[in-house]
C-alpha positions in Angstrom: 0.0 0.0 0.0 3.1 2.4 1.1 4.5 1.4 -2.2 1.0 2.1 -4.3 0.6 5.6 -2.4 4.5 6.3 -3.0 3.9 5.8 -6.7 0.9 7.8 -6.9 2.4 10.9 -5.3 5.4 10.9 -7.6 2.9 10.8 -10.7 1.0 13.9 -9.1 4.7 15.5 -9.1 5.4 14.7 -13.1 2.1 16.4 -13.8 2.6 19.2 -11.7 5.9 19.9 -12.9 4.7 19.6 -16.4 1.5 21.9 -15.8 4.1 24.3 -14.5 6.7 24.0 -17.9 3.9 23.3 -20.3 3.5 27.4 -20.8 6.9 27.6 -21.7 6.5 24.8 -24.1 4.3 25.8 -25.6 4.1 29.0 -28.2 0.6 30.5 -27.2 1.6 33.6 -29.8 0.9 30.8 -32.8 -3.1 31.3 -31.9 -3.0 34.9 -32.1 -3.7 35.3 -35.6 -6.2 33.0 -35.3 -7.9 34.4 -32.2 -7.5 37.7 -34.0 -9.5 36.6 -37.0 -12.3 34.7 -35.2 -13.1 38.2 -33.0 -12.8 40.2 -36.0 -15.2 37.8 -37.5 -17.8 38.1 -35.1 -17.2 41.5 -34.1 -17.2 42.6 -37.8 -14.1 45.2 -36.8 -10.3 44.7 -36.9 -9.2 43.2 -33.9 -5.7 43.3 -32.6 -3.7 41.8 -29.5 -1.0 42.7 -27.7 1.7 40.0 -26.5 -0.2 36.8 -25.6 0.6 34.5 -22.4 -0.8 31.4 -21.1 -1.9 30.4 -17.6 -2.8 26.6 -17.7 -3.7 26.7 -14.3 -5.9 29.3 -14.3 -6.8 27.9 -17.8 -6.5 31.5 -19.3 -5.0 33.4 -22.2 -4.3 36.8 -22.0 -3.3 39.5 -24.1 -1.2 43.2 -22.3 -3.2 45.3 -25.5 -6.9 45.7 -26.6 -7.8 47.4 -29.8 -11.3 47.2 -31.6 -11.6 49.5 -34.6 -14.1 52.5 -35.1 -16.6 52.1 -37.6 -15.1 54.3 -40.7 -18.2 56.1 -40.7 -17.4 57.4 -37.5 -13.9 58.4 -37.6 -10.6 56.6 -36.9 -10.4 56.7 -33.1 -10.7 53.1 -31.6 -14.3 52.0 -30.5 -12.6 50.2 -27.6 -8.7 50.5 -26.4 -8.2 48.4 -23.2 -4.8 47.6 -21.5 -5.4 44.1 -21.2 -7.6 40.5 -22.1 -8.3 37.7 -20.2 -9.5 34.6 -22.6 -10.9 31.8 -20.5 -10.5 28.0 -22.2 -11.2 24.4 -22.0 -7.4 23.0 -20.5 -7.8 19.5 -21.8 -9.3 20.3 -25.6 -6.0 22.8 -25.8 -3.6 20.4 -24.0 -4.8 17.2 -26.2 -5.7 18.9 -29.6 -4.7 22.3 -29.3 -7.6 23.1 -29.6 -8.8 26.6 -27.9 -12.5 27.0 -26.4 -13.4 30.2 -25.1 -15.4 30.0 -22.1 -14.8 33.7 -20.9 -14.0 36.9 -22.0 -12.4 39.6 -19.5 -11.5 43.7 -21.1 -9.6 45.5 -18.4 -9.8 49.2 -18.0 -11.2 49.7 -21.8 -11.9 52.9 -23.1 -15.5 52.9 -24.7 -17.1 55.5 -27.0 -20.5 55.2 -27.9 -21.6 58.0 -30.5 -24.5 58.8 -32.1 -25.1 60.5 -35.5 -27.6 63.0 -36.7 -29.7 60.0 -38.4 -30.0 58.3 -35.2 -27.3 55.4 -36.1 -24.4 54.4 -33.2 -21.2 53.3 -34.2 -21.9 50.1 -32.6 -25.1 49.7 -35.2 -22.7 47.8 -37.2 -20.9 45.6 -34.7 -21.5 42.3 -35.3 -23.2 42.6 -38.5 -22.6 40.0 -40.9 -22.0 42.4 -43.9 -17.9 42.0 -44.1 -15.9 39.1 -45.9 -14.6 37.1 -43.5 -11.2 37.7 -42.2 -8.4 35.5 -42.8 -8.0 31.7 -42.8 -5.9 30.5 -39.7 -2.6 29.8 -40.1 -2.1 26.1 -41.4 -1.6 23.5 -39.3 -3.7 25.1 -36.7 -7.3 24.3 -35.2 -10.0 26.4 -35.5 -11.1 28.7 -33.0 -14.6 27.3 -31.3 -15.7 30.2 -29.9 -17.7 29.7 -27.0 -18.2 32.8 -24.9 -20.3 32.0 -21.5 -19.3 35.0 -19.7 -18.2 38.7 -20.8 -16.8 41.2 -18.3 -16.0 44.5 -18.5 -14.0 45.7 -15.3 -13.0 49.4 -14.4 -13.9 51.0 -17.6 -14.8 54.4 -18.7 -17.7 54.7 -20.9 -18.6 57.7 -23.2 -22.0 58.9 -25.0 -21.9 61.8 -27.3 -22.7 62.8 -30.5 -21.1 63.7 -34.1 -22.9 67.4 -34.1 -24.4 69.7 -32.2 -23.1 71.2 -28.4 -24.5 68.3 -26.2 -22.1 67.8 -23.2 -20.6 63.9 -23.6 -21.8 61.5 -20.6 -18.9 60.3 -19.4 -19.1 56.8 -17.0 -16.5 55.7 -14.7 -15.3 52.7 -13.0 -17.4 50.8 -15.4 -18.0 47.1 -14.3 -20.3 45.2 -16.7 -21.6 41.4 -16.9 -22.9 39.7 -19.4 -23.9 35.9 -18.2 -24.4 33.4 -21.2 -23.6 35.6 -24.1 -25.3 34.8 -27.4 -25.8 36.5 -30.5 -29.0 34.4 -30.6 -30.6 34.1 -27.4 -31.4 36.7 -24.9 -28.7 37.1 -22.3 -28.8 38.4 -18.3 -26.7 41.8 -17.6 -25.7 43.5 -14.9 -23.7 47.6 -15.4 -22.3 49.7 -12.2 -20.6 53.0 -12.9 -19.8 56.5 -11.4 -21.3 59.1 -12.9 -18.6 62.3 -14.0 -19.6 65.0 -12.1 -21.2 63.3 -9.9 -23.6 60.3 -9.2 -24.2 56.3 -9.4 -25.9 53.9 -11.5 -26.7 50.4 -11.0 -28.4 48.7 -14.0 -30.0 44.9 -14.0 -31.8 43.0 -16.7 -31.7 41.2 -20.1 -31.1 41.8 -23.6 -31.0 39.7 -26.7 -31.3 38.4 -29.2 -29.0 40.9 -30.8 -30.3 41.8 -34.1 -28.4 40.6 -36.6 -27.9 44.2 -39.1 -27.9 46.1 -36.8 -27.0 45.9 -33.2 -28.6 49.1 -31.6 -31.9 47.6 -31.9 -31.5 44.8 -29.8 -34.1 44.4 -27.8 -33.3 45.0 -23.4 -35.6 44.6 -20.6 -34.0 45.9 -17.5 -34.5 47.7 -14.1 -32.2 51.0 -13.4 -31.3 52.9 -10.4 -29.3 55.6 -10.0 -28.1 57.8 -7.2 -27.3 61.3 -6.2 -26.8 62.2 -10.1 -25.7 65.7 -10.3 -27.4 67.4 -13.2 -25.2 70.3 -13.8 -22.2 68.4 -13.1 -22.6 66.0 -15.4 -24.0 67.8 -17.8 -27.5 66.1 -18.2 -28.7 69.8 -18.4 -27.4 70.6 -21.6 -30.9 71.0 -22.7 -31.8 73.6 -19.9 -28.8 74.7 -18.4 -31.0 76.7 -15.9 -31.6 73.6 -14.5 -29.7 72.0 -11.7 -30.2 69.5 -8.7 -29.0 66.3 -7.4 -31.5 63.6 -8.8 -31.6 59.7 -7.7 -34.3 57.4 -10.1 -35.5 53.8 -9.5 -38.0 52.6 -12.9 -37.9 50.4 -14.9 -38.1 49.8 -19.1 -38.2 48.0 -22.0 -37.2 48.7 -25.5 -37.0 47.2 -29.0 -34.4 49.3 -29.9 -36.3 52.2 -31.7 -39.0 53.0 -28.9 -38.7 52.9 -24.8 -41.4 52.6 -22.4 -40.3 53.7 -19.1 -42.1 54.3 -15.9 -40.4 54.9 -12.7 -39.9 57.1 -9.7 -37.8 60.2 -9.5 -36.6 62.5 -6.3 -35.1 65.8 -7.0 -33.3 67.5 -3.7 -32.0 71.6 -4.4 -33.7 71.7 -7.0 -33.2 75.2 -9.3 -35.3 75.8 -12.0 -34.9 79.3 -13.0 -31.8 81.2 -14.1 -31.5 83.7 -10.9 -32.9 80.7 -8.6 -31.5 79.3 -5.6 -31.7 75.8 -4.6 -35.0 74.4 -2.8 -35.2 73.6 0.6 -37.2 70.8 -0.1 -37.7 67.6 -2.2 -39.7 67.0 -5.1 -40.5 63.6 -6.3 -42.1 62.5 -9.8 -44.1 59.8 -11.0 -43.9 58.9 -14.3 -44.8 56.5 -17.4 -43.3 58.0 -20.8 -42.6 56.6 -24.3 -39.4 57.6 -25.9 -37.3 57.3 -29.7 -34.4 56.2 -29.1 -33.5 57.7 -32.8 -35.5 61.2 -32.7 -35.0 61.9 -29.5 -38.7 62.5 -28.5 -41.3 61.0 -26.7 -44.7 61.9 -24.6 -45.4 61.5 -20.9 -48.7 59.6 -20.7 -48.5 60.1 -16.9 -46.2 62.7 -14.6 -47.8 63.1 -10.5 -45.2 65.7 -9.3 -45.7 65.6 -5.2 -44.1 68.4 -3.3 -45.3 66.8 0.3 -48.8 66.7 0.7 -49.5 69.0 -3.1 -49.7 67.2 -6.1 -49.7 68.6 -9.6 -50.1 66.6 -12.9 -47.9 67.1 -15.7 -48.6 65.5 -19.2 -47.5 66.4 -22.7 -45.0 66.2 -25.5 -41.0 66.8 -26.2 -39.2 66.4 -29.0 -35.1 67.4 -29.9 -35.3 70.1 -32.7 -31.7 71.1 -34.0 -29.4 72.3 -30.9 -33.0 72.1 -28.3 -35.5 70.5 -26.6 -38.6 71.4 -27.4 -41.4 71.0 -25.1 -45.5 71.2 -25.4 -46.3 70.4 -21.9 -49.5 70.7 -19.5 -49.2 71.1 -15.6 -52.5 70.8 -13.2 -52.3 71.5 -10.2 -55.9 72.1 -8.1 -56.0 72.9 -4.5 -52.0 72.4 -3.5 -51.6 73.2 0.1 -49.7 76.7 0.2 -46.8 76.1 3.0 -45.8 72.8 1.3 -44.9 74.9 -2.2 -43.7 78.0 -0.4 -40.2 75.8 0.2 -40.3 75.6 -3.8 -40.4 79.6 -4.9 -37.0 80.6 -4.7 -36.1 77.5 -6.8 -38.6 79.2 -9.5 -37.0 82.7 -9.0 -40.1 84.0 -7.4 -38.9 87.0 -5.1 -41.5 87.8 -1.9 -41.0 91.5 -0.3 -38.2 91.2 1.9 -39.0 90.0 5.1 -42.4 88.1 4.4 -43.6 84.3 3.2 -46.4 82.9 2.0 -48.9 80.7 4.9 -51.9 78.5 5.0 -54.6 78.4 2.0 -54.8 76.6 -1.1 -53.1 77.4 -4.5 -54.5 76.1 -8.0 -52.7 76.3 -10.9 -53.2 75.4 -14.7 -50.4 76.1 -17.0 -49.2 75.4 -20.5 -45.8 75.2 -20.8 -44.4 75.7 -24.9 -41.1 76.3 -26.6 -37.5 75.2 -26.5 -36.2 74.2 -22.6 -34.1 77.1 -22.3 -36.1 79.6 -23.6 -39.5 78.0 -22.3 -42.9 80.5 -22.0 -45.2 79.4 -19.4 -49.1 80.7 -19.2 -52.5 79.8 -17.9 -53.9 80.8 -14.2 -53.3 80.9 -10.9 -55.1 81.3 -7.6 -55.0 81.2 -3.9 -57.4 80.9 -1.6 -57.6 81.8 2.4 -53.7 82.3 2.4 -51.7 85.5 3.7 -48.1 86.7 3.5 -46.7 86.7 6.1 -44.6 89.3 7.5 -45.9 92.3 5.4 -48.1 94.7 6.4 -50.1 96.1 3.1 -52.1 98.8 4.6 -49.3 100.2 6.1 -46.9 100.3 2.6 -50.4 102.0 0.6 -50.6 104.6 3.0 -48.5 106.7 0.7 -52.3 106.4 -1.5 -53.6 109.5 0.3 -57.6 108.0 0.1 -55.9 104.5 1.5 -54.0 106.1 4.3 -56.5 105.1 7.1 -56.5 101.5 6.3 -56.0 99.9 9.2 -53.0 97.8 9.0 -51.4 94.6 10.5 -48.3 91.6 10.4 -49.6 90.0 7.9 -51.5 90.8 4.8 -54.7 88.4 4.8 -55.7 87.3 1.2 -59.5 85.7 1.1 -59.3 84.9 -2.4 -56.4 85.9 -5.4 -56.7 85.0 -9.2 -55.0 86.2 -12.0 -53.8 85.1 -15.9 -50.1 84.5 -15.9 -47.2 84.4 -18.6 -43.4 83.5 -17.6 -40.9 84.2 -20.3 -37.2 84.7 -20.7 -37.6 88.1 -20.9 -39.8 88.2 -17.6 -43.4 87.6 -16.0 -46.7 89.6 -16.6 -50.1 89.2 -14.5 -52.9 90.6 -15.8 -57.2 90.5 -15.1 -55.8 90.3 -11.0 -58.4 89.9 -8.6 -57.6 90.3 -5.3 -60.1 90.3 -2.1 -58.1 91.4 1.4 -60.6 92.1 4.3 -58.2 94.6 5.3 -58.9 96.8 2.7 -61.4 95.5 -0.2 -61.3 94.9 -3.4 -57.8 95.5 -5.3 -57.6 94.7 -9.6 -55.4 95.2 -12.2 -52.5 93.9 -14.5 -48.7 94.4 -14.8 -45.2 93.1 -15.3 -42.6 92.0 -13.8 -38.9 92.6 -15.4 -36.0 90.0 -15.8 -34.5 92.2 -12.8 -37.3 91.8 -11.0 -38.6 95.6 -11.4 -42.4 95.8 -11.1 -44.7 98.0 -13.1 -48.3 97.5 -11.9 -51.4 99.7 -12.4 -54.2 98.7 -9.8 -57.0 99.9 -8.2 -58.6 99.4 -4.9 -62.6 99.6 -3.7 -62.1 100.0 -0.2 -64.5 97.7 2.2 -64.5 100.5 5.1 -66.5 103.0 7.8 -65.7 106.1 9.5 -63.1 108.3 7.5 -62.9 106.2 4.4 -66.5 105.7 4.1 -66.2 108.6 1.8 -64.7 106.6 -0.5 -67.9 104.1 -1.0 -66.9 101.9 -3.9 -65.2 104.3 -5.9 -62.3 102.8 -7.6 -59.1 104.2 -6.0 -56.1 104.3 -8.4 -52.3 103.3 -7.6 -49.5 101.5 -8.7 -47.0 99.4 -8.2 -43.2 100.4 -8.6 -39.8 99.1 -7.3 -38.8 95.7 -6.8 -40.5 92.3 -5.8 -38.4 92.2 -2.7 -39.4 96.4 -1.8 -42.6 97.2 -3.8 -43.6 100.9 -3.9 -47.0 102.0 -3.8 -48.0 105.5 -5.2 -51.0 107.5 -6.3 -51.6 106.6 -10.1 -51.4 110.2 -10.9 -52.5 110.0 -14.3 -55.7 107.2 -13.9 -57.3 110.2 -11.4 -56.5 112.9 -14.1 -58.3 110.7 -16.4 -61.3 110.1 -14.4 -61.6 113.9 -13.7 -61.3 115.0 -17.2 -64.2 112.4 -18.0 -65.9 113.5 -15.3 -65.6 117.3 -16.2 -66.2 116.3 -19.8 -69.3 114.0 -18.5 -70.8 116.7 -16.3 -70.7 119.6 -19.6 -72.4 117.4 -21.8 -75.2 116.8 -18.7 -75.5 120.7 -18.0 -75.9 121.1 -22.6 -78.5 118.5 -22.7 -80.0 119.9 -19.9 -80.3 123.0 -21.3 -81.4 122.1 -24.5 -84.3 119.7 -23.2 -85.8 123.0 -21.4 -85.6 125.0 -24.5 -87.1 122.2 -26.7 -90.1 121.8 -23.5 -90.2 125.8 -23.4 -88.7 126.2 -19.9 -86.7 129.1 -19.4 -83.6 129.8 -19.2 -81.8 131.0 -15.5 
């Protein structure tokens, strides 16, 4: 038995030693060519190696150099340029028939660039496609290469997405790990993507894709959940098409896609969001619901379904967007009935909205209905708005129109009650107008008008007031009292509209002449006579 075991553990030994000398034996650079041709084959690009070495152990070829070629109609720049490649093989195929079976594929700190042309084509459209003669034969003497590929990994790569024209900002991935499981051209295949968002940001992709499609690989079909994390809008440049906007933004959804169209419905939450160019980041979340269809060529798509929640308000957004040249166009609706007031006041300064200085909106209901139309950046909002039961806080009204002589005995107060506010709104680049306002404040009455508001901020109102009042200003009755409204959103000024009560006198001069004529002449026609 001693002799039987001795015998055994010398044969282990031979073996051992000749697993350990066979890679030195053997001249793993004679497959290159051969490996090079089969990738090119199936790749349908020029494939190229560096120096090849051969781990039997391990049962792994690997190559220090990468290179897959650009498709010509892209440029010359690699598609792919990694510093190394791992092969995976069948030990006993190669060691008995040289024969090579690829079981894995590993690319190592590749450099991807995925670009996208004006007619919607990538430059990995082609990849794969059977439309180029078929590289070289192997070398003779050689096997063929069986080319088996269970697993693809991509490991601490850095991915790019841009485009041939226009001023888009590339999306630049880092620390890319990717896995495809059971990789086949004509099955679907499970995936798995990680990477670090430039600028800022995570994203975690899981699903399936396959088969790919055989002419042209960008429509291959994928089914798969994403999530990503803390992405930085501005950072990364996922602005580009309204570089107003900014916020960090995390997304869990899902979608599916045949290559040309994606339906996608999911879950967004926005944190600081700014939405206008002199905004400031808001203090509170927003969150949006979504279901949207999207082509993955054109660039457009409609949301079937957006429910925007700001805490307890909801507002519904539906409509239409579609790239046109260098912007995004969009032809959108927003609802929003009955939001409670103190959960949007946290959302104004992200919207550029200036209060006087000192003062807030509190309590009471806001409605809104808006049509939002033009490119992103250069977007005119307009519809309605009104509040009900609400006050601001922190200003006393009464007091700042007591420079309106007939409003000066308005009793005043902290806050300035609003019972009920309406008026027809229009936001543009080049600033904001209100007009047919309607304003009820038991403090003082009844207060209408129009005006604008400048990109600066500078407000040029014309108003009037019928004062709800005894005593003194009971003189007034319900005469319509005259004034506007100068200065700025954060210090409004209230004066005296000067030339509104010239006006009213001249017509009432004018008015009380014609009286006294026909007067006079109804006498002389009735024979009365004259005083």
């Amino acid at each position: 038995m001693g002799r039987i075991l001795k015998w055994v553990g010398i044969a282990l030994a031979v073996l051992l030693v000749a697993a350990l000398s066979l890679p030195f034996l053997i001249n793993v650079e004679q497959f290159k060519p051969m490996l090079e041709s089969r990738l090119s084959t199936a790749l349908n690009r020029q494939v190229k190696l560096g120096h090849l070495k051969l781990s039997l152990l391990a049962g792994e070829v690997s190559a220090d150099d990468l290179f897959i070629s650009e498709d010509e109609a892209f440029g010359k720049p690699a598609f792919i340029r990694a510093k190394s490649l791992a092969v995976g093989a069948q030990v006993w195929p190669f060691l008995i028939s040289r024969k090579l079976i690829v079981t894995y594929l590993t690319i190592d700190r590749p450099e991807i660039a995925l670009v996208q042309a004006p007619s919607g084509n990538w430059n990995f459209s082609s990849l794969g496609a059977k439309t180029q003669a078929s590289a070289a034969a192997p070398a003779p003497g050689t096997a063929p290469l069986d080319l088996s590929v269970q697993r693809v990994k991509i490991t601490n790569g850095q991915l790019t997405l841009r485009r041939t024209l226009g001023h888009w900002k590339p999306l630049v991935l880092n620390n890319v790990n990717l896995d495809l499981q059971n990789f086949s051209a004509s099955t679907a295949f499970p995936l798995t993507l990680s990477a670090s968002i430039a600028g800022g940001g995570t994203i975690l992709l899981n699903g399936t894709a396959g088969p790919i499609n055989p002419t042209d690989s960008a429509m291959t079909p994928v089914n798969a959940t994403l999530k990503i994390d803390q992405l930085d809008l501005a950072g990364s440049g996922m602005n580009d098409f309204a570089p107003d906007l900014a916020g960090l933004v995390s997304f869990e959804g899902s979608g599916t896609s045949d290559g040309r169209t994606m339906q996608a419905t999911g879950r967004l939450k926005a944190d600081k969001m700014k939405l206008a160019h002199k905004g400031t980041p808001a203090s509170r979340a927003v969150e949006f619901d979504f279901a949207a269809e999207h082509d993955l060529r054109s660039h457009k798509g409609g949301l079937r379904r957006g429910d925007i929640h700001i805490g307890n308000a909801v507002a519904h957004l539906t409509g239409t967007y579609a790239e046109q040249s260098e912007s995004m166009v969009l032809n959108m609706t927003l609802s929003g009935p009955s939001m409670p007031v103190s959960e949007l006041e946290a959302m104004l300064p992200a919207l550029g909205v200036v209060l006087p200085s000192g003062s807030r909106l509190e309590g009471g209901t806001a409605t809104v209905m808006l049509t939002m139309q033009g490119p992103a950046d250069k977007l005119v909002t307009s519809g309605s708005l009104a509040l009900n039961n609400s006050k601001l806080a922190g200003f006393d009204l009464p007091k700042r129109m007591a420079t309106v002589e007939k409003l000066a005995g308005i009793k005043g107060g902290p806050d300035a009650e609003i019972q009920t506010f309406s008026a027809d709104v229009r936001v543009a680049p080049e600033g904001a107008s209100a007009q047919a306002i309607k304003l009820i404040m038991p403090a003082i009455g009844d207060l209408s008008g129009g005006g604008t508001v400048s990109a600066a901020n500078d407000l040029d109102f014309r108003m009037s007031a019928t004062v709800h009042a005894s005593g003194l200003l009971a003189v007034a009755g319900n005469t319509a009292i005259p004034f506007t409204v100068q200065g700025t959103c954060s210090d409004p000024v209230f004066r005296p509209d000067l030339k509104s009560v010239v006006k009213e006198e001249l017509k009432g001069v004018v008015e009380g002449n014609l009286k006294k004529d026909a007067g006079g002449l109804l006498k002389g026609l009735l024979g009365g006579k004259k005083q």
